[in-house]
C-alpha positions in Angstrom: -67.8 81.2 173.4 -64.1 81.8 172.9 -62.3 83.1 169.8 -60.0 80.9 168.6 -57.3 82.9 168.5 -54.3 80.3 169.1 -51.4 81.4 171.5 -53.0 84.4 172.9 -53.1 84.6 176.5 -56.8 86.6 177.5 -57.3 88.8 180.0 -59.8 86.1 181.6 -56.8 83.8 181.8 -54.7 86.2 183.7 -57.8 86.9 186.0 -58.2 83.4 186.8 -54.3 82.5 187.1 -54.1 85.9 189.7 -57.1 85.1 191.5 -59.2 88.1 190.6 -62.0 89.5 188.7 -61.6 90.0 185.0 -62.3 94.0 185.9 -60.0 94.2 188.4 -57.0 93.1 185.4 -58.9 95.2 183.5 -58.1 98.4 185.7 -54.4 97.6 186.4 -53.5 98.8 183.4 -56.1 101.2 182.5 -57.1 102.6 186.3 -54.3 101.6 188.5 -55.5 104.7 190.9 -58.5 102.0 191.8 -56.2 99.3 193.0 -53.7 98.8 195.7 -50.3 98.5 194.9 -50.4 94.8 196.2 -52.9 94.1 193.9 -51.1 95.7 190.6 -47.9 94.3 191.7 -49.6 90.9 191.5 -51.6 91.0 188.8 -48.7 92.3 186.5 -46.5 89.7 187.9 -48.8 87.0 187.0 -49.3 88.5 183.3 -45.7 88.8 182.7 -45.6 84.9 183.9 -48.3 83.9 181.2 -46.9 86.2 178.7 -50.1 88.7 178.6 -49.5 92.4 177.7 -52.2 94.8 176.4 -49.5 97.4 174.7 -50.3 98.1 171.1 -47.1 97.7 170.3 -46.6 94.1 172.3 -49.2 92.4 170.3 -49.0 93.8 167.2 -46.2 92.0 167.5 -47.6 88.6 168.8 -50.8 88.8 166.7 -50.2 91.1 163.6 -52.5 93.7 164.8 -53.0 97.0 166.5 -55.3 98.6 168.3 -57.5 98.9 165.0 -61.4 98.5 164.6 -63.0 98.0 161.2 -66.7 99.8 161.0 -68.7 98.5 157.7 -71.6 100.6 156.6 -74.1 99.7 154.0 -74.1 103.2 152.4 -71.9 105.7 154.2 -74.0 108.4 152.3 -77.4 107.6 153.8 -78.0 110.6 156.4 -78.6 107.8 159.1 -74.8 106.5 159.0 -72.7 109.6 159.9 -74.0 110.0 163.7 -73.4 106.2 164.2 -69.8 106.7 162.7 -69.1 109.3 165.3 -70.0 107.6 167.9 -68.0 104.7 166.8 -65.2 106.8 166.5 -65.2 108.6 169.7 -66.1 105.7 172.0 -63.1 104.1 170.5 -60.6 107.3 170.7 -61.8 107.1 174.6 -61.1 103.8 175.1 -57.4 103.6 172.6 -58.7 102.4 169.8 -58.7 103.9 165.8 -61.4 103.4 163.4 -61.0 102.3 159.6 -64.8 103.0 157.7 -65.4 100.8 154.6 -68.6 101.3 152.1 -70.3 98.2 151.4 -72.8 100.1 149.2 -75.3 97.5 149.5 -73.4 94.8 148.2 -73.2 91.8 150.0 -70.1 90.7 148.1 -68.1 94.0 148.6 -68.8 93.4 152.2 -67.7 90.1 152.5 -64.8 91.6 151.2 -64.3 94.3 152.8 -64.4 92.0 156.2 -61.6 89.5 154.3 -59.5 92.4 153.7 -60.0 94.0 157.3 -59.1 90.7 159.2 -55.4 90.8 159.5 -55.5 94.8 160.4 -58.3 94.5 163.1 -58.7 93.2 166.7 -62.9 93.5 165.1 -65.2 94.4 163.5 -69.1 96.6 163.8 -71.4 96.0 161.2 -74.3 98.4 160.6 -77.3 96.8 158.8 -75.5 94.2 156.9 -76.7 92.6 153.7 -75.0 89.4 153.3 -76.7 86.3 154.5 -76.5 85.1 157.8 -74.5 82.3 157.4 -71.4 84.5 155.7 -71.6 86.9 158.5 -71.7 83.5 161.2 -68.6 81.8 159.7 -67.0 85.8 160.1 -67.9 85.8 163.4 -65.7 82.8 163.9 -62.8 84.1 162.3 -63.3 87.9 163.9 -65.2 89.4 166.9 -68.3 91.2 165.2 -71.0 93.3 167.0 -73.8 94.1 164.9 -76.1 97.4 164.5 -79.8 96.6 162.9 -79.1 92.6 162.1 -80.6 89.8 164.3 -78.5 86.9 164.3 -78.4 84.4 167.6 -75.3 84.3 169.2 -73.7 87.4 168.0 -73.5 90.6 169.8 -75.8 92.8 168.9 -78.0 96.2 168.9 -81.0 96.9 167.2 -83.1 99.9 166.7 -86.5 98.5 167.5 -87.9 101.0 164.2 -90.9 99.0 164.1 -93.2 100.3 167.2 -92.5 103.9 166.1 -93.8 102.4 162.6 -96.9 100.9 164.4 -97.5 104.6 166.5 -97.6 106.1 163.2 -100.3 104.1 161.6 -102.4 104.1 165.0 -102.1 107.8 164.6 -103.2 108.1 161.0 -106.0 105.8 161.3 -106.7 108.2 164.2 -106.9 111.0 162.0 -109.3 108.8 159.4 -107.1 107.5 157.2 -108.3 104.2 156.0 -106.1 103.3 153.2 -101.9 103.3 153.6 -99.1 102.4 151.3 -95.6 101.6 153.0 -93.2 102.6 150.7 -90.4 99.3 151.2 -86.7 99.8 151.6 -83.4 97.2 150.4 -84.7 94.4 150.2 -81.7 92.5 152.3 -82.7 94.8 154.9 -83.5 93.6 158.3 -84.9 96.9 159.1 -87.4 97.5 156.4 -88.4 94.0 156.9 -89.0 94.8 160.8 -90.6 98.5 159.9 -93.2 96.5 156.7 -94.3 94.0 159.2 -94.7 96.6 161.9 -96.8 99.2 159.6 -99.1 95.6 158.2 -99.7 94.2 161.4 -100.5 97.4 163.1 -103.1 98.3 160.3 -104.6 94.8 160.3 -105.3 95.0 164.2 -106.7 98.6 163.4 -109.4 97.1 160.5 -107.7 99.6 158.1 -105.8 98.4 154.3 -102.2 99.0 153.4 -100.7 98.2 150.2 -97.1 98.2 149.4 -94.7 100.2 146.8 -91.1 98.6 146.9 -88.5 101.5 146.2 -85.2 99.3 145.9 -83.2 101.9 147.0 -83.2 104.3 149.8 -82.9 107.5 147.7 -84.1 110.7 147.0 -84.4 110.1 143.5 -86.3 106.5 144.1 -89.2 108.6 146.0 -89.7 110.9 143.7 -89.7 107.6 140.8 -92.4 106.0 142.8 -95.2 109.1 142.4 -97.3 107.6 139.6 -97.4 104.3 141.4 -98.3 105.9 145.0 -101.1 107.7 143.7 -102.4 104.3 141.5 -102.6 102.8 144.9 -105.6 105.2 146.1 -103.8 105.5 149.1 -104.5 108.9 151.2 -100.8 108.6 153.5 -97.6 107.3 153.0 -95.4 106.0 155.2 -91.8 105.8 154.0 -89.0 103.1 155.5 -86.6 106.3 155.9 -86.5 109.7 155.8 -84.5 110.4 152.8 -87.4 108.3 150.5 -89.8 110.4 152.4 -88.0 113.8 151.2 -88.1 112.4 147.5 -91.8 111.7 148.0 -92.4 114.7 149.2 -90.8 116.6 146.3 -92.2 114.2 143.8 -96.0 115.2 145.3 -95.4 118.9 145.2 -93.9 118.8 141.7 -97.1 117.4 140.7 -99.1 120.4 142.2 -100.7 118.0 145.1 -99.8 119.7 149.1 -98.8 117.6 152.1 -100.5 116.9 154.4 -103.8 118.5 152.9 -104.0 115.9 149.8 -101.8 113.1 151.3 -100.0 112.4 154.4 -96.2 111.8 154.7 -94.0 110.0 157.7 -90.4 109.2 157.6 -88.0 106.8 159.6 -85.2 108.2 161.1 -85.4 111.5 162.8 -82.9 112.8 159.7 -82.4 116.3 159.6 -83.2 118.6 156.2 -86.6 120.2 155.1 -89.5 119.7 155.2 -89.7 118.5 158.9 -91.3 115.4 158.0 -93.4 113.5 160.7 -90.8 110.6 161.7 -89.9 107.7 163.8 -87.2 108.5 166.5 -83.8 107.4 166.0 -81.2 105.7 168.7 -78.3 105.8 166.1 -75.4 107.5 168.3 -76.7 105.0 171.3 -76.6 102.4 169.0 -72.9 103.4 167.6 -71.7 103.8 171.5 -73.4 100.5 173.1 -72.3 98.6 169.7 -68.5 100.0 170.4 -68.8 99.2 174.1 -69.7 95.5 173.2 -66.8 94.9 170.9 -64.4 96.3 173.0 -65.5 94.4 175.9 -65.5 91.1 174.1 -62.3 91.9 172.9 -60.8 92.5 176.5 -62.4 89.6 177.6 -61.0 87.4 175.1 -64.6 86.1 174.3 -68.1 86.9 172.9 -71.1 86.0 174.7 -75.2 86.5 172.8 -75.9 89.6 173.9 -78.8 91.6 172.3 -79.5 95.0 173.6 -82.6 96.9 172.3 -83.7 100.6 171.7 -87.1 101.8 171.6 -88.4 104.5 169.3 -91.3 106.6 169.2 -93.3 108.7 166.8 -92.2 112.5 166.2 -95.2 114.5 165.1 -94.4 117.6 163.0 -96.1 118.7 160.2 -96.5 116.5 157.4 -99.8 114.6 158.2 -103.9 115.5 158.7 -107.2 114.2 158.3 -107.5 113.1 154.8 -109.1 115.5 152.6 -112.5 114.4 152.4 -112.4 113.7 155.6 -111.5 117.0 156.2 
């Protein structure tokens, strides 16, 4: 699918007018020591003709932007965002590009307008777990080239962090250990992770014979865990399994407070590999691969003048540590 962008001559149409790969115009002005001299001279000949240039400057000019990237985060305090920010932003330093970071704080209309406001000062835009509704972030994807980090939608570039098998490890493992009762301790609700890590943790128990309740937390805070104790310990649950790690630390703190120990009285696991104490049990996290391969897609698409539906997937795994045993009578 091409972008509509009116009047702008892509690197695909130079490729095709100069009878070469896309790559190969790709590296004329980014890795000329590649190329013969022939081939440059040609190639640059043929862009001039069609009036193609990739300086900043040059189509800033022609399109009313710069080499400018727009990276919009649901919560940019979340422990889970920073990583993926860095590896947006140095992927795009490497490849010439700057970075602008806006805070959606889970509000799908602040990022809906955070994206109107970006549109005239980007070339595109990566969108970590977005909230809005699919068809907003569609019609965006017409006016803007999007990649997207944690958000399913056909037909837009995409990376997601498959959360929900290191989810399913973790309650195999429990049951395992004898637990027969879990809670799942839910995320945002516009979140197409939680909704991916809830399934995961209630299908895996259902195949494994054992119950599972769940205790939505709205937020993913420290101070919603430690909200949710009296609930969690209604539900006659013996483990806990949290949609992220910072939840999991409230939880944790809200257990001790009340004089209980983890794991002896209950078990604990996390989502997200997020450093800070205790060393929770946790599912593996891909989030600087996913920041990189999610800048690598934009960029691309944005060289080649088009987007194509590409959906690239990172597996996780469970990290054991020490925050669950045998439940105590089991013990």
């Amino acid at each position: 699918m091409r972008f509509s962008n009116s009047g702008r001559v892509t690197i695909l149409q130079v490729a095709e007018a100069a009878g070469v790969d896309r790559s190969t115009v790709s590296r004329v002005y980014n890795q000329p020591e590649m190329l013969r001299e022939t081939t440059i001279e040609r190639v640059k000949s043929v862009a001039m003709e069609l009036g193609y240039s990739p300086n900043p400057a040059a189509r800033a000019l022609r399109t009313g932007r710069m080499e400018n990237i727009s990276l919009i985060v649901p919560d940019i305090t979340n422990p889970f965002i920073p990583p993926i920010t860095l590896a947006v932003q140095k992927e795009s330093a490497n490849k010439g590009y700057c970075v602008f970071i806006g805070n959606a704080d889970e509000d799908p209309v602040h990022e809906e307008k955070l994206l109107s406001r970006f549109l005239d000062q980007v070339s595109g835009a990566i969108l970590v777990s977005p909230r809005s509704h699919s068809s907003v972030i569609e019609i965006m994807a017409q006016r803007l080239p999007i990649v997207l980090i944690n958000r399913d939608i056909q037909e837009i570039p995409r990376v997601l962090i498959d959360s929900g098998k290191g989810m399913a490890m973790a309650v195999s493992h429990l049951a395992h250990l004898g637990h027969t009762r879990l809670a799942y301790i839910g995320g945002p609700p516009q979140s197409w992770a939680n909704e991916e890590r809830r399934r995961a943790v209630f299908r895996a128990a259902g195949e494994l014979g054992i119950s599972c309740v769940e205790a939505p937390a709205e937020a993913a805070s420290f101070s919603a865990g430690t909200q949710l104790i009296d609930e969690l310990l209604a539900t006659g649950a013996t483990a806990f399994l949290a949609f992220d790690d910072v939840l999991a630390q409230g939880i944790y703190f809200g257990i001790t407070e009340r004089g209980f120990d983890v794991p002896r009285d209950f078990s604990l696991v996390g989502c997200d590999d997020i450093p800070g104490l205790p060393l929770l049990t946790t599912v593996s996290s891909q989030s600087i691969l996913a920041g990189k391969m999610a800048t690598d897609l934009l960029i691309d698409s944005l060289l080649l003048g088009e987007r194509s539906d590409v959906c690239k997937v990172l597996e996780t795994s469970l990290i054991l540590r020490n925050t669950v045993a045998p439940p105590r009578a089991a013990s």
